[in-house]
N, C-alpha and C positions, 0 to 999 in steps of 0.2 A: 504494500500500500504506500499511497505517498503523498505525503504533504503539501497544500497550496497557501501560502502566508497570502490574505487576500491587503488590498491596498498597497501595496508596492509591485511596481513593473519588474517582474521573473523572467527569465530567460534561465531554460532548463534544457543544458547542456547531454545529447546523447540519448534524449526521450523523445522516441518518433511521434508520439500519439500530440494533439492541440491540448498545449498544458502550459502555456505560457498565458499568465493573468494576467486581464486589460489590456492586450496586445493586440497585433492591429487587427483588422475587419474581420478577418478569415477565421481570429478568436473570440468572437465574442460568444459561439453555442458550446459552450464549455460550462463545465460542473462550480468554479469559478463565478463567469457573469452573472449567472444563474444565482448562486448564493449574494452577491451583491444587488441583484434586481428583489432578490425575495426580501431582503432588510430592508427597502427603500420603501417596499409594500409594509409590510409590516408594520414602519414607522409611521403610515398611516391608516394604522389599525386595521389593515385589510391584506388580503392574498391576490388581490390585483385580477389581471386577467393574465397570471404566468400559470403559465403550463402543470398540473396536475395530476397523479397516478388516479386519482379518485376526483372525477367533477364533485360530488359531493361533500368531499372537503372545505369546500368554499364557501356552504351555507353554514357548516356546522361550524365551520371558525367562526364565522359572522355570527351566530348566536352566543357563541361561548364567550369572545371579544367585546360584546357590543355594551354590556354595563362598565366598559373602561374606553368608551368612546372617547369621554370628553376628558383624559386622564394623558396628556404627554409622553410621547414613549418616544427615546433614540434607539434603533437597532443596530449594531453595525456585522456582519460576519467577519468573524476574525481569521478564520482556519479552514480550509476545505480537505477532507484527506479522499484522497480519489483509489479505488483498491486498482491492483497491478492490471486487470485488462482493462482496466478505462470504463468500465459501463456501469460503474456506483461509486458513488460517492458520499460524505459523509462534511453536512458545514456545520462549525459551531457557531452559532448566535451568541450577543454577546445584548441583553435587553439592561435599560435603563431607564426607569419610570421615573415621573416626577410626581410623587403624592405630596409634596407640599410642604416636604419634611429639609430638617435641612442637607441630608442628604438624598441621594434617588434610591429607589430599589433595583438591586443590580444581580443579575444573575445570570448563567448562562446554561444554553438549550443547545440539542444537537436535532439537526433535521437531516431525514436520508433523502439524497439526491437520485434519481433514476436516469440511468444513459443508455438504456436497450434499446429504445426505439429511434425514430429518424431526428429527437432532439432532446436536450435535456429536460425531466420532469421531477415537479417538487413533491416525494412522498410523505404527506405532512400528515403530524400525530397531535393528538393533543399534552401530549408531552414535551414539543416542542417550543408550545408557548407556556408553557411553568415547568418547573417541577414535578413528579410525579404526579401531573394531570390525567384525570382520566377522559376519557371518550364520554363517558356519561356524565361526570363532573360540570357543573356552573359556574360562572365568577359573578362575585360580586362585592360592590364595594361597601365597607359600612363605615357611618362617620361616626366618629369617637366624639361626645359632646364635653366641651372642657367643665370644671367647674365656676360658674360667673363668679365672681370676686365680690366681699361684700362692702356693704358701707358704713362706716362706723363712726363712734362721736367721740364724745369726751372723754380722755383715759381709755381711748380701744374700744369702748363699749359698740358692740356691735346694734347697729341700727335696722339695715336690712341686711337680711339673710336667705337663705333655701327655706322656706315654712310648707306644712303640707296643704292642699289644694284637694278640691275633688272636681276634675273636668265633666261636667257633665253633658250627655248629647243623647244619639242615637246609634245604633250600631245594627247595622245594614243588616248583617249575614244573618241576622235576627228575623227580619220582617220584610215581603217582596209586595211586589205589587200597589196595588191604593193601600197598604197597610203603610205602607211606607209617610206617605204625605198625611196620614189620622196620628200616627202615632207623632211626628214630626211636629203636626200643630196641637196635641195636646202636650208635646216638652214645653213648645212656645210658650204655651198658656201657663205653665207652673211654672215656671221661670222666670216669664213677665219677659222674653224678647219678641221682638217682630216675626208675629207667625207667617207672614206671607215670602218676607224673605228666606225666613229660616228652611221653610217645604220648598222654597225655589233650591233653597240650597241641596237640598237635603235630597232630592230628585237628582238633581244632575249630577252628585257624587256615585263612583264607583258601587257595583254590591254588595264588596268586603269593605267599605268605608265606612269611619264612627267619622259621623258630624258634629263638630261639637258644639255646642250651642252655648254653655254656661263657665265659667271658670270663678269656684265661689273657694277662700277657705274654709276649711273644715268646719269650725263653728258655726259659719253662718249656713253650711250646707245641712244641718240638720234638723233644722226647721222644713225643709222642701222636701226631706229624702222620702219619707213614708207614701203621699202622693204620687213622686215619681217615680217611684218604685212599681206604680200600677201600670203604666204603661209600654204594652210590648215592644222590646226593641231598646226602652230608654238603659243608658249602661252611665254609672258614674265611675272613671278609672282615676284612682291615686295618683298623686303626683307632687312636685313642690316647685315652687315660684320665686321666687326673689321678693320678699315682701318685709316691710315696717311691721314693728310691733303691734298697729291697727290700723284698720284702711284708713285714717284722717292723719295720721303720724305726719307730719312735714309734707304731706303726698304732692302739692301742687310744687315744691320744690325738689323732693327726690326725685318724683317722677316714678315712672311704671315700666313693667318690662313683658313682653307680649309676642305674636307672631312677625313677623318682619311682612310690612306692608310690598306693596307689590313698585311702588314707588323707591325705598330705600331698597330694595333686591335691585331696580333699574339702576342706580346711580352709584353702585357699590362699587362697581368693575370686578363683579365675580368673589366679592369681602361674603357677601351675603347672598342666600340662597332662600325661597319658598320653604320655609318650613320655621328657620332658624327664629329662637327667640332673641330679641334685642331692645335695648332701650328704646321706647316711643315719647317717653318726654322728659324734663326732668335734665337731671342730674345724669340719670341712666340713662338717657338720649347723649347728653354733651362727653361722655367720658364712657360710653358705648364698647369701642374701641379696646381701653382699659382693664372693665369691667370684664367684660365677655369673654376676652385670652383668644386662643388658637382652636378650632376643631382638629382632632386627628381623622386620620384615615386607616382602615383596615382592608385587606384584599381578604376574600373568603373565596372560599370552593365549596360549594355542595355536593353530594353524590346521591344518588341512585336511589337512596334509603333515607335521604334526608338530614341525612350527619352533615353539623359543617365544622370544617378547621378554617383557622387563620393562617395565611401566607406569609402574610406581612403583616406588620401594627408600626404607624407610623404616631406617639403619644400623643397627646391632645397637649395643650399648653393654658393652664388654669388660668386664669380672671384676677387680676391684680389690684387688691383692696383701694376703695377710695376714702382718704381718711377724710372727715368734717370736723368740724369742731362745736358742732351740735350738744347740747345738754338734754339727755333724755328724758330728766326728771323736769326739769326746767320746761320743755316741750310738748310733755303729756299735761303739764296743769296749764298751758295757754292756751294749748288747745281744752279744753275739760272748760279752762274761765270761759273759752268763747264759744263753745256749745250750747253753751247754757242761753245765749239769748234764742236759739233754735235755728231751724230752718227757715221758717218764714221772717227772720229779723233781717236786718241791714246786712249789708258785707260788713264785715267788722278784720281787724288783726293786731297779732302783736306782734314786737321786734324787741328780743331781749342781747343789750352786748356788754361786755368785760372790757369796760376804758381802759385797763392795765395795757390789756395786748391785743386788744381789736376784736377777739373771738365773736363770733355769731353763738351764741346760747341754745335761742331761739326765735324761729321766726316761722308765726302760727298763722293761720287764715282761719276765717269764723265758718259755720256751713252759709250762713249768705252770702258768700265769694265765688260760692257756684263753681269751685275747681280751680277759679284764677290764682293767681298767686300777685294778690295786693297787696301783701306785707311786704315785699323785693319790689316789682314794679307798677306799683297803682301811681297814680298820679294827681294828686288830688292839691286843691288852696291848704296851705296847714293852718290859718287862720292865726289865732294868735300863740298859739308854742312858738311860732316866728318871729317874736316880740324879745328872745333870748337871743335873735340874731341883730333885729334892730335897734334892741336894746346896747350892743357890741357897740355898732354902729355910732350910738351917740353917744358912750361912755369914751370913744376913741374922738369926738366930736369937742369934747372937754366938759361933757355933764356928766357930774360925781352922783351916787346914791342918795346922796345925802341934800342933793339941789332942790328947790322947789319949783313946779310945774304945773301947768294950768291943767285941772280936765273937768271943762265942763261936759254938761248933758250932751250938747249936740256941736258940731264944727261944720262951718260949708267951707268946701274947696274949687274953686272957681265956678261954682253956681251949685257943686251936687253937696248934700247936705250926710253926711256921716255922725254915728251918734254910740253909743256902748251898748251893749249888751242889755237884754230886756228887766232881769233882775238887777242890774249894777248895783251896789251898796249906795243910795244918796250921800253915807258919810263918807265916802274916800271920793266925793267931788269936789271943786274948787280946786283952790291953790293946794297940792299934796305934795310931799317927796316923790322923786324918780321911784325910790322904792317901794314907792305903798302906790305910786301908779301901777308897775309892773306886777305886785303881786294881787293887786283886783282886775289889771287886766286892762287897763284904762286905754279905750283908741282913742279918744280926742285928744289926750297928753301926747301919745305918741304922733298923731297926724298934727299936731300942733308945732310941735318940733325938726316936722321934717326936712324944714329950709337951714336944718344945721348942717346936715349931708350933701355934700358936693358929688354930683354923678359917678359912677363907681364905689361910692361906701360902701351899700347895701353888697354889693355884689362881693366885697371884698373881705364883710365882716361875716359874711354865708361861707367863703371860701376858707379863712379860719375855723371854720366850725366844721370843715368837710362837705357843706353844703355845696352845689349847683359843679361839682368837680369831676366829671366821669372818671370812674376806674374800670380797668377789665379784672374783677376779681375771681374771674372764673365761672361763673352764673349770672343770669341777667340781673340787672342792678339798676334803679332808676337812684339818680341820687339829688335830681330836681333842678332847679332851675330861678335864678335871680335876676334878668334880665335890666339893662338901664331901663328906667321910664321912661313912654315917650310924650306923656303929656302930666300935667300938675295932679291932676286925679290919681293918676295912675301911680307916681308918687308916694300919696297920700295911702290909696289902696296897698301899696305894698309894704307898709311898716307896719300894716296889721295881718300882714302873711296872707292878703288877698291879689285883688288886680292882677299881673302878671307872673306871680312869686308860686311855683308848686314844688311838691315834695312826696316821698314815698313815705310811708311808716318806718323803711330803713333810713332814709335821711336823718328824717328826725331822730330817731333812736342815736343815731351817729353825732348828730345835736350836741343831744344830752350826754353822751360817750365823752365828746371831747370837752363840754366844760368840765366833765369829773376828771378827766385826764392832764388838764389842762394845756390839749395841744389840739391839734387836728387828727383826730383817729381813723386811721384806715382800717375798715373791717375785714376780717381772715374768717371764711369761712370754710377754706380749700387751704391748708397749712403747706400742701406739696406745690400751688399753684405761684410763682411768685409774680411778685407787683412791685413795680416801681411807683412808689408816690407822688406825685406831683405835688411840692412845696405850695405854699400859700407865699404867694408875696411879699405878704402882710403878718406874718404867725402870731397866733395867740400868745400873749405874754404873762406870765404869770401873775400881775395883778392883776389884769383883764382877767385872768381864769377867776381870782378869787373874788372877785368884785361880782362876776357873774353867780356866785354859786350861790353869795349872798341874796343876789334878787329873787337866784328860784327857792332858795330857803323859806324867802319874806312873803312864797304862794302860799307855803306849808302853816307858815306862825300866826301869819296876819291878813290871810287873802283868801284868793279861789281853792284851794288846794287845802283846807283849813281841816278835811273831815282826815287828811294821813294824818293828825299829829298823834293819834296812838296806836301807827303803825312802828312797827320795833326799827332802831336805827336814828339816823339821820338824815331824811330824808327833803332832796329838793324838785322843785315840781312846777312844772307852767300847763296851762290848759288852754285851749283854744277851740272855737268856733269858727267857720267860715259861711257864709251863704254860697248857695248855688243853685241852677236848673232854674225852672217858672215858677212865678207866684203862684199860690193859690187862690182859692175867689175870696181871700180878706187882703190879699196883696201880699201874705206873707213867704220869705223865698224860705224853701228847703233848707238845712244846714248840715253841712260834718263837722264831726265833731272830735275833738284830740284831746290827748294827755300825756305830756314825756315827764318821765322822774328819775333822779339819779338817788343811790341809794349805796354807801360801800362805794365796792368794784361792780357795780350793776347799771344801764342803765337801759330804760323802757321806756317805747314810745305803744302808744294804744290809739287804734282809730277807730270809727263805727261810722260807716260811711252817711247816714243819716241817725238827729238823734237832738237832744233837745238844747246841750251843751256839752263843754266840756267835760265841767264838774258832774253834772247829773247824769250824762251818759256813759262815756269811756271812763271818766274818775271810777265809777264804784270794779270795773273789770279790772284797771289798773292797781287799785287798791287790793281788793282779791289775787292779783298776783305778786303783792307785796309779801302779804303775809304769809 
């Protein structure tokens, strides 16, 4: 027998027979060309249209081949050994898969060459394309699902994790015919999803297909189960999810994790596939990637009898935790305070942070937030909690606490008429101190005062505070907005935290963060994510800090904020009102309503996006999350 090294040009000296590989025209029907036309096929997953001892070879490869279609393979023939009369031969294949791993799977196969007849023909086995392949044997690939990675808070504490689940639907191989679309729309109906769609669906899936209709955890699934259980065909199969301590947990901020839309499969470039679970919003949408790790891949073989082995295992690569800096305890009673105004109440939220080091606590949404996530980016007038920035404002202006200041009942500003707050105290009117304005809350002191600010104040004394300053902290973030005036109203509207002045519940909170800090705090709520701060021009300076912590003190001692004084601590606090939207038919406008407090190393802002005041509405949430 004798050897052909295939890919280098041979010349074999003293061998009458065509045995020189890749040589010219007269060589190319050789046991040779032939092994190098069959890799070339190969490498495209097919046997081509080269010449075959068995036509039927060609379908059965094609069947055995075709679940590693879309699976990368190089072939090359390395070696032909041709026996002494020339009419068999013998090429080793040399395969190299690319499953995704970081290296290929490589292995090599021997196919018999046939030279009896008028040309050379490939006697192909299914041994040829694996390892001890059989003729009866299938391939197929299966994906190794990694473990997602989870998300966790303060001290490690894990936040979301694998929790058990029960998918609930219908399962075909159960029920044929119109059974199919009765039992379909009675899962609908205990489940409470769209029964029209769901029997659309549940129709034009396969007849070994479970539709799945519900995806509840465990606890809430036992309320339903007894019901559904009556219905033939319905199947609830175990499972676990990536989930929060309880469906409300931080949810509009972590986010969810689910089947991969048909939209992010398009836009993937092959990252993701129809089936895969992945972040849909959230946190687990923005760090997806992270979270999720690497699928593996496995090659299997089935036989005859249905046994299968593994060929190859290329390991899945786990989901790489996303640390937060979430407080669990802190997060479960924001959420719990803001439940309690219910469903049908206002949007409401809280924003709890640690001046020390910027940490996010927590930050709640109420259930009338309907899913948003207004605590990060609502966008709302902050009313007068913005009076701790325009209060900056004019303390930087040259008015001490200690100054006297007009605040009558009502002020006009080039023709519109501005007035305080409906209960305002009669006795903190007149001539008062800066500080017994600030701590009742007084807008006609402050709109009185506004011709002390020279264009850019307001904007400058919000930017020490961390106000109106975009950062990329890693999640979306509205951090509001201070715009110059463009007209004397407007002015006048903005030192009471209305006109063109907005803010999120995190702003504020960030507010009050930075006078307890007494700097500009930038919020961490992504410890791995870094941020470059952008300086304030103007930085808070340490009397400014302590000056201010005095005014919101003087809410708590002698003002709006009067009902914390037997909350434990030391506690300082601004409240605020804004109008908004149409009057009603007595002329009066809607209002939101606010509350920021610093407490310790604490500080909280509280909104309720409609509500009668400060003090009366977000104060008493605010104060419940004091205690």
């Amino acid at each position: 027998m004798r050897s052909l090294r295939l890919g280098v040009v041979v010349a074999l000296v003293g061998v009458s027979s065509a045995c020189s590989v890749l040589g010219g025209d007269e060589d190319q029907d050789t046991a040779a060309a032939l092994a190098d036309e069959l890799a070339a096929a190969l490498s495209d997953h097919t046997l081509g249209d080269l010449p075959l001892t068995d036509e039927a070879d060609r379908t059965a490869f094609a069947g055995q081949v075709g679940p590693l279609d879309e699976t990368p393979v190089a072939v090359e023939a390395r070696a032909v050994q041709e026996d002494e009369d020339g009419r068999a031969a013998t090429a080793t294949l040399g395969w190299a898969w690319d499953l995704g791993g970081p290296t290929p799977w490589e292995y090599d196969t021997t196919v018999a060459l046939d030279g009896t007849g008028e040309q050379w023909r490939v006697d192909w086995s299914s041994a040829s394309l694996a390892p001890d392949l059989a003729d009866t044997d299938t391939l197929g690939l299966r994906t190794i699902a990694p473990a997602r990675g989870d998300i966790t808070g303060a001290d490690g504490a894990v936040l979301v994790t694998a929790r058990p689940v029960l998918r609930y639907g219908l399962d075909k191989t159960k029920v044929e015919g119109a059974q199919v679309a009765r039992s379909a729309r009675r899962i609908a109906r205990v489940l409470e999803v769209d029964p029209g769609a769901y029997v659309e669906r549940a129709e034009a899936m396969g007849p070994d297909a479970f539709v799945e209709a519900l995806v509840l955890r465990e606890d809430d699934a036992l309320e339903v189960l007894p019901e559904f259980r009556e219905v033939p065909g319905a199947l609830a199969v175990r499972d676990t999810l990536p989930l929060a301590p309880t469906r409300e947990f931080a949810a509009a901020l972590l986010g969810r994790v689910g089947p991969a839309t048909a939209e992010l499969v398009e836009g993937s470039d092959g990252r993701i596939v129809a089936g895969d679970e992945v972040g849909l919003s959230g946190l687990q949408a923005r760090y997806d990637e992270q979270l999720r790790g690497m699928p593996g891949t496995a090659v299997v073989a089935r036989d005859d009898q249905d046994a299968l082995r593994t060929l190859v295992e290329v390991p899945a690569t786990d989901g790489v935790d996303l640390a937060t800096t979430l407080d669990p305890d802190l997060q479960e009673k924001a959420e719990a305070i803001l439940a309690g105004t219910g469903e049908q109440a206002p949007a409401s939220a809280l924003v709890a942070i640690r001046p020390s080091d910027g940490a996010v606590l927590a930050a709640a949404n109420g259930p009338g937030a309907a899913g948003a996530d207004l605590a990060s980016t609502g966008q709302y007038a902050p009313g007068s909690t913005f009076k701790v920035v325009s209060g900056l404002a004019l303390l930087r202006s040259g008015l001490a606490p200690g100054d006297t200041v007009s605040c009558p009942a009502t002020t006009v500003v080039d023709g519109r008429s501005f007035k305080n707050y409906d209960d305002y105290p009669s006795s903190a009117l007149g001539d008062v101190t800066f500080t017994r304005a600030i701590a009742n809350s007084c807008n006609t002191a402050m709109i009185g005062n506004a011709d002390r600010l020279a264009p850019g104040d307001l904007t400058a004394a919000a930017a020490a505070l961390g106000l109106g300053v975009d950062h990329d902290l890693g999640f979306p973030v509205y951090f509001g907005q201070v715009p110059p005036a463009e007209t004397e109203t407007g002015a006048a509207a903005d030192m009471i935290g209305q006109g063109t002045v907005l803010a999120s519940p995190f702003a504020m909170a960030t507010v009050a963060a930075s006078v307890s800090a007494g700097r500009a705090v930038l919020p961490v709520l992504l410890p791995a994510h870094e941020v470059t701060q952008i300086s304030p021009e103007r930085p808070l300076t340490a009397g400014e800090a302590n000056q201010l912590r005095g005014l919101m003190r003087a809410v708590v001692t002698e003002g709006s904020g009067r009902f914390l004084l037997d909350v434990a601590g030391t506690v300082g606090a601004k409240t605020g009102t804004a109008e908004y939207g149409e009057p009603d038919a007595s002329g009066a406008l809607p209002t939101h309503t606010w509350m920021i407090a610093t407490r310790g190393d604490l500080a909280v802002a509280v909104f309720v996006e409609t509500g009668e005041s400060g003090s009366q509405t977000a104060g008493p949430l605010l104060e419940a999350f004091l205690r």
